[in-house]
N, C-alpha and C positions, 0 to 999 in steps of 0.2 A: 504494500500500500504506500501511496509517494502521499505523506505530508508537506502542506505547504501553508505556513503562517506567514501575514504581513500586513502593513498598516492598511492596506483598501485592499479588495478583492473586483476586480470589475467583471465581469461575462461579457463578451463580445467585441470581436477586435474588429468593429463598424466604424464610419466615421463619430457616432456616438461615444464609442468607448474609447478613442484616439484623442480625441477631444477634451474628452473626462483626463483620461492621463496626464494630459500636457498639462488641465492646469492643476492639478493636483501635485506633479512632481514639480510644477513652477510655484507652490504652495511648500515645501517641504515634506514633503507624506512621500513614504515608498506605497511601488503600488505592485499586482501581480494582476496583469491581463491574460483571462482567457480566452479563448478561442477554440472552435471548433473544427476548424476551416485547418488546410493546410498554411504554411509561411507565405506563400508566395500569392495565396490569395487576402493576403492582410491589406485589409480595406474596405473589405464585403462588396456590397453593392453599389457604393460610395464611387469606387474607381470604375468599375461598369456605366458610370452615369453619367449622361449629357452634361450635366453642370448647371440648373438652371436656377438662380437663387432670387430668392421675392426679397426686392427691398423696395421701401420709400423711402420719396428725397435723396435719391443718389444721386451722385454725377451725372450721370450718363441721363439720367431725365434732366437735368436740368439743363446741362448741353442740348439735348433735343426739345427744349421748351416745355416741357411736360411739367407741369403742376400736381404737385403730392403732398400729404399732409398723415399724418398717424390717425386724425380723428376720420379723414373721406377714406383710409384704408380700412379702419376698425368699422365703419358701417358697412360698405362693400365683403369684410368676413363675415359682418351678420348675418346679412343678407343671403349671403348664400350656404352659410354654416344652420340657418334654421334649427336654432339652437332653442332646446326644450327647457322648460322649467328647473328638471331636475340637472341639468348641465352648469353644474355649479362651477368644480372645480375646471370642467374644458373651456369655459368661459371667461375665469382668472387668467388661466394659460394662452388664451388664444389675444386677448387684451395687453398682457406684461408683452408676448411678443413683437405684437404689429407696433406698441409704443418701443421697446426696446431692441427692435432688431436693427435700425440703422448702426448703430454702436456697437451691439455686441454682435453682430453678424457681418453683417458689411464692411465695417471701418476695418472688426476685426480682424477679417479675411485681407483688406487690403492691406494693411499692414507687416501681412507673411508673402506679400509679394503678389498677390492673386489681381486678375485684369480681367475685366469683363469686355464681352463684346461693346462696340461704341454706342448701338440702338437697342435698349432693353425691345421684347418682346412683345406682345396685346396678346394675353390668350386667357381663355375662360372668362369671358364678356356676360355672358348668361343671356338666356332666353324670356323666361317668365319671370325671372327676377333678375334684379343687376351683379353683375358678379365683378371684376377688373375695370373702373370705370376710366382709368388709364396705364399706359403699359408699365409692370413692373418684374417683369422676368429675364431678369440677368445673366446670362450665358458665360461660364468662365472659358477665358481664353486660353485653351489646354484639357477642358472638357475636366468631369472628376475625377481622371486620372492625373492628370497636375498637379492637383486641390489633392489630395491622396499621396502624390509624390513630397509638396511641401510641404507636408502636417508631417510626416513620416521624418524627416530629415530634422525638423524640431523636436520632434520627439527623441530622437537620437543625440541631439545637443544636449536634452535637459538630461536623459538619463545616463551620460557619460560614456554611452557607447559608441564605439567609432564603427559601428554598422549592428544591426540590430539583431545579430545572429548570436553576437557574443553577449555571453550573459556572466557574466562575475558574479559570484554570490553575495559581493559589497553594492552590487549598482544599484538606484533606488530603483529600477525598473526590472520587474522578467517578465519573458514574453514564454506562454508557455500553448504553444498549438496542437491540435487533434486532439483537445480535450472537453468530451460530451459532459456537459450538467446532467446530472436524472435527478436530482433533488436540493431542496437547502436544508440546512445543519439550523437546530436550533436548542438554545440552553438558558434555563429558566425564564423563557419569557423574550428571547432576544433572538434574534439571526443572527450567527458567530458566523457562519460558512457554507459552505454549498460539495456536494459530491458528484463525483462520475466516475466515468472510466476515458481510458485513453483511447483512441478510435484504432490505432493500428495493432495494439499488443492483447487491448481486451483488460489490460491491468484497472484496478480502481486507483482511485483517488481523492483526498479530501485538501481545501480550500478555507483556512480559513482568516479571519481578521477582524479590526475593530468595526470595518463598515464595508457591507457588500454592497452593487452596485450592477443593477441587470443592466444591459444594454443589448441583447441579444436580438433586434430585431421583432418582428410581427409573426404575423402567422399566415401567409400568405405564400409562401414557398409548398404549404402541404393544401391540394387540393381537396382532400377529403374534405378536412377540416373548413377551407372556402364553401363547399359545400352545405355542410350543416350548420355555416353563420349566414347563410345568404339572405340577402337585407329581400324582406316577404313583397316593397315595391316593385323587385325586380321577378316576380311569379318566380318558378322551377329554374335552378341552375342551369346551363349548357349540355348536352351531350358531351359534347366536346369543348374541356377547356384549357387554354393552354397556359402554362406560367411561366410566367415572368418576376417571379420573387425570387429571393436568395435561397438556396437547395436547403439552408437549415435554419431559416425562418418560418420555424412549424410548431408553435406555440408551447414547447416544452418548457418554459420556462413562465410560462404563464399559467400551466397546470401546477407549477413547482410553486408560483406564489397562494394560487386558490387553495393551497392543500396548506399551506400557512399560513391561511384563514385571511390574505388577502384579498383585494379588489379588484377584479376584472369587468371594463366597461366597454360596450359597444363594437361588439366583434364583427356584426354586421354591416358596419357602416367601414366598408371598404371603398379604394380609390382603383378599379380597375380598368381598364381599355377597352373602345369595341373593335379596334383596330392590329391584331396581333396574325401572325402567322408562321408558320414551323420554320424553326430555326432550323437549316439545313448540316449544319454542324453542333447536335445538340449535347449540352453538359449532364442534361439533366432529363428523366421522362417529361415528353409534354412539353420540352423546350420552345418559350415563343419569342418575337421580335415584336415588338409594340411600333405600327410605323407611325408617321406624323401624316394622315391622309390626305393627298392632294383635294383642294378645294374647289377646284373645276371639274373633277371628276362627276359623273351619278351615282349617287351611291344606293345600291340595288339590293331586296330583302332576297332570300335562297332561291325566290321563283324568277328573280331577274325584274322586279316590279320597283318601280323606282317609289322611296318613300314619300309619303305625303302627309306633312311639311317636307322636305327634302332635311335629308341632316349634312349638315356642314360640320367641320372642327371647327374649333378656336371659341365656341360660344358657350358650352357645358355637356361636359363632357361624359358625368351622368345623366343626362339625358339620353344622348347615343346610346351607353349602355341598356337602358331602361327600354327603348324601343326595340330597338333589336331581338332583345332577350323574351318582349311579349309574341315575336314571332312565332310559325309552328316549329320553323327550325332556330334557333338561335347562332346562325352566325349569318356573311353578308356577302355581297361582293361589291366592288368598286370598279367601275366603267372609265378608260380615259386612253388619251393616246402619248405616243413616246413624248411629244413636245409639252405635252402638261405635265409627264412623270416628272423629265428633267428639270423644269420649272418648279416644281412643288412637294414634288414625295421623295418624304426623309424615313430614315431609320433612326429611332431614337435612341441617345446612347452613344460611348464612346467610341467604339469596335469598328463602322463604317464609316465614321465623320473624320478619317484621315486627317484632315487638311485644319480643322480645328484643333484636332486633340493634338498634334505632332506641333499645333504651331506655327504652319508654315504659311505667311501673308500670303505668298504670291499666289499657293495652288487654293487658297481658300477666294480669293478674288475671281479666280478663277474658273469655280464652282457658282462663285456667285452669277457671272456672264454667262455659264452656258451646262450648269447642272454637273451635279456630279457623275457622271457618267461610268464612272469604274463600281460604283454603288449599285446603279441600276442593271447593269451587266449583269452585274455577280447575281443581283435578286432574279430577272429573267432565268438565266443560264440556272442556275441552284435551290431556287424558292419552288417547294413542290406544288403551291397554292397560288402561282401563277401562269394564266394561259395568254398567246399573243397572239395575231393575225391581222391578215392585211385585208378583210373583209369583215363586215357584221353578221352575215350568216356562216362562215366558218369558224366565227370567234365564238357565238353562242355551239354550235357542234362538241368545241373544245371544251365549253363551262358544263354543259353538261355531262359530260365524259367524265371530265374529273369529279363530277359527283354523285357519277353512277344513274343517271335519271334523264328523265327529258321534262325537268320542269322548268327550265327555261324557254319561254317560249319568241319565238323570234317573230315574229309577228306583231308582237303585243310591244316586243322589244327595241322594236325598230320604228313604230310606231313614235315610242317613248322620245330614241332619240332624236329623231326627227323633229318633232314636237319642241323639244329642247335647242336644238342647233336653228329653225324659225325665229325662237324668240331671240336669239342674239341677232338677227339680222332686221329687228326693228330700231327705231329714230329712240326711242330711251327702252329699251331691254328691260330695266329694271322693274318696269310696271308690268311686265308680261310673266315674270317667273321669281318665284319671291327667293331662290337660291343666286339670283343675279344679284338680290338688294342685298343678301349676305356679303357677297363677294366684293361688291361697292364698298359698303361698310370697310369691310376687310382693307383696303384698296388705301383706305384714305392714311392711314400712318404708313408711313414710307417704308420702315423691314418689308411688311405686308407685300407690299405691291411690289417689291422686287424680286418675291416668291411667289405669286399669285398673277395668274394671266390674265391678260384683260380681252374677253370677247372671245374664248379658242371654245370654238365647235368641237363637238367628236370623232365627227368624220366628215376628216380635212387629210387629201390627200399627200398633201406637203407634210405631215405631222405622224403618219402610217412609222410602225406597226399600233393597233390597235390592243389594247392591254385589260383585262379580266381579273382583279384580285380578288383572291376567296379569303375572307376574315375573320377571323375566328375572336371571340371574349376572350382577352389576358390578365389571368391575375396578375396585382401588381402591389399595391400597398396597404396596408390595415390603418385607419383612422381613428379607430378603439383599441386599448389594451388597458395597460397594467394602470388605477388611479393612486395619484400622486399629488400630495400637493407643492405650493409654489417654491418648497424645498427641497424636492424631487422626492420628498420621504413617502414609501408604500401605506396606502392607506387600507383600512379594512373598511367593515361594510356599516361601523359606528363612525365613520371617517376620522377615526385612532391610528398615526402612525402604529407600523411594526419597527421596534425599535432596532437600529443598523442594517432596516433592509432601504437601497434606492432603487428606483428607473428611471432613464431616460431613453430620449429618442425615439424611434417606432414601437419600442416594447412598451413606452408608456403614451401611444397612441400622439407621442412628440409632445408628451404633457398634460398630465389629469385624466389621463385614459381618453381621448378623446375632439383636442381642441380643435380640430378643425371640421367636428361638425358633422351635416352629410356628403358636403365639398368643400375642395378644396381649390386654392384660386392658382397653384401652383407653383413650383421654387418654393415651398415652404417646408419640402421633406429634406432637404440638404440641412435648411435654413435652420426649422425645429430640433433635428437632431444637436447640431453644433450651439445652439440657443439654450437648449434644457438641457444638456452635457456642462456647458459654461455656467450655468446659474446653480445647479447641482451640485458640480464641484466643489462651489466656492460657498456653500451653504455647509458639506463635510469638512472643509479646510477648516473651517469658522466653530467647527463643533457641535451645530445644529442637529 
């Protein structure tokens, strides 16, 4: 049995628990981070990730004239956070944020060298209610593998290692990985520690110290489990669902706190995708790619019937999900041609986006003028939920094929598009198809429109080959977990901390189990983690 005592015990080597450490060992406290994961996956999903961080009143708005304020971003989370009565503590958390995240999130980050794109973002605008009423999604220049790579290298300054493999038994830091939680340690009345085993040998292991500190993520990596939390607006799960969470974000350690007679809230109230499809190089069962959907596209229910309202991105995101999933089949396909692909459909994430994550101005400008084209390739040539052609009746032959049916009907189909490709060739478009007045909207902040086509038909013979995506529901983030209050201390169901247990990050739903509601305006899962990791911390340095 490998014993391990020390002043903090953290769980999860996420950007949460990276975070947690730095300022905990910038506090004087030794700390012992575990992890699950191999070493070289140290970062989680973090490094995996676009980079998109919510802030107000940053630079970069205010360079582009944008006006922001904490009080018009704190109505804008209400608003679409539709936060219930009993939402006590996700309401603390979701408040301290939006007023304190220029400082402790922004400034902070920029201070460790981090750059964001020069035009924040516009996305999640909302439908039936207002959600982003101006852009605040911040894009790091390096994607969060940068953001991942500079937390890493401070972390290795403060703990005195000259590369983080070595571990001296005097460092205030050890990193200790392939090490599964199945339970926490508890002695009269308190959380001393936590137990597992080691993943390669099978050995156990005990963990303990003056203050443990989940950070382990959601519960969004284990489909079952997305299953039996599925929020009851969205009717019966998916047949098929693909994920996109972290492989060992699978709520063991939110069983480990309910059996400690803590608080777990709102498991149902997930942030997932209607836009995902088989990762053709998968890590994981059910591996998916959440793309960024082109917004010129049709986007068409299993029978090739185009939706009515039409769904766009960029305007709420649960909602997409919500429609789709009341289909008979729940997933979708998306209509468009090469010149719109290149124009507008991204892969979400750092893995495709080359030219951002490496850094490199010149090929990312270059991307900008005429589309990523090495991206699209690969998804053509390697995405099995892609079919192409250079006509509308061989291209429906192909959608059906690949999903074993003829319920696509080309008829009905073509009909559609036709219909759709008329209305752009009116004197104002916009009054003839209400996905044109989307796209207008879209149009008018300038990233927008330099992503988004102005006026491109579907079938345009300059624009051939003709493009078919089949889209599947991607799990993706949990917006409920572990509740916490403004100290990150684990609360029970009398809202009684448990004395020396914490969470932050996605395991405590980025704060009070919960704070962002039943949407999120986005960039605030980077932001939350790093947010309630730093307020955490410095609440255990303090003694709290």
């Amino acid at each position: 049995m490998e014993r391990i005592q020390d002043d903090v015990i953290i769980i999860g080597g996420g950007i949460a628990g990276i975070v947690a450490s730095i300022e905990l060992l910038a506090a004087g406290r030794r700390v012992t981070l575990l992890d699950r994961d191999q070493e070289e996956n140290f970062g989680g999903q973090a490094k995996e990730s676009f980079g998109g961080i919510f802030a107000v009143g940053s630079d970069e708005q205010r360079r582009a004239g944008v006006k922001d304020s904490p009080e018009q971003a704190w109505q804008d989370w209400c608003s679409f956070a539709e936060f219930k009565e009993e939402d006590d503590w996700p309401q603390r958390w979701a408040k301290a944020f939006v007023h304190d995240s220029h400082a402790e999130v922004y400034r902070w980050l920029k201070a460790r060298g981090i750059r964001f794109l020069p035009l924040p973002g516009w996305v999640e605008r909302g439908l039936q209610r207002p959600g982003n009423t101006v852009p605040r999604f911040h894009v790091i220049w390096g994607t969060g593998q940068y953001l991942i790579t500079r937390l890493l290298a401070e972390l290795n300054e403060l703990s005195g290692l000259s590369r983080l493999s070595d571990q001296p038994h005097q460092t205030a830091l050890r990193l200790k990985f392939n090490h599964r939680i199945d339970g926490l340690i508890t002695d009269a009345g308190r959380i001393v520690g936590c137990h597992g085993q080691h993943e390669s040998t099978g050995h156990g292991f005990e963990a303990r110290g003056e203050t443990i500190v989940i950070a382990s993520g959601g519960i969004n990596g284990d489909l079952a489990r997305v299953r039996r939390h599925w929020h009851g607006d969205w009717g019966q799960p998916p047949d098929l669902l693909l994920n996109g969470g972290h492989r060992y974000a699978d709520g063991r350690l939110h069983d480990a706190v309910v059996a400690a007679t803590g608080c777990v809230t709102h498991l149902e109230r997930m942030w997932n995708y209607a836009a995902g499809v088989h990762h053709w190089r998968p890590r994981v069962p059910h591996h998916g790619l959440s793309l960024v959907p082109p917004r010129s596209a049709l986007w068409l229910n299993w029978r090739g019937e185009r939706f009515q309202p039409p769904l766009v991105s960029g305007f709420d995101t649960r909602d997409l999900v919500a429609r789709i999933c009341h289909e008979q089949r729940a997933y979708s396909w998306q209509l468009l041609n090469r010149r719109i692909a290149l124009r507008e459909l991204a892969i979400s994430g750092a893995e495709f986006n080359h030219a951002i994550r490496n850094r490199r101005v010149l090929a990312f400008m270059r991307e900008l003028a005429f589309g990523n084209r090495h991206m699209l390739d690969e998804l053509i040539r390697a995405c099995p939920d892609v079919v192409i052609a250079d006509t509308l009746p061989e291209l429906v032959a192909r959608m059906n094929a690949l999903q074993g049916d003829d319920a696509v009907d080309f008829e009905r189909l073509d009909t559609t598009v036709r219909a759709y490709d008329a209305a752009l060739d009116q004197d104002d478009p916009e009054n003839h198809d209400p996905q044109l007045r989307q796209l207008a909207e879209l149009r008018r902040w300038r990233p927008e429109r330099q992503r988004t086509c102005r006026r491109q038909k579907i079938i345009d013979h300059k624009a051939l080959p003709l493009m078919a995506i089949r889209e599947f529901i991607i799990s993706r983030k949990t917006l409920g977990g572990i509740r916490t209050d403004l100290d990150g201390r684990v609360l029970n169901a009398a809202d009684q901390p448990l004395q020396g247990l914490y969470a932050i990050g996605e395991a405590a739903g980025f704060g009070g189990g919960g704070m962002h509601g039943l949407r999120a305006l986005e960039g605030s899962f980077l932001g939350g983690c790093i947010y309630s990791a730093r307020r955490t911390a410095r609440a255990i340095a303090q003694g709290v």
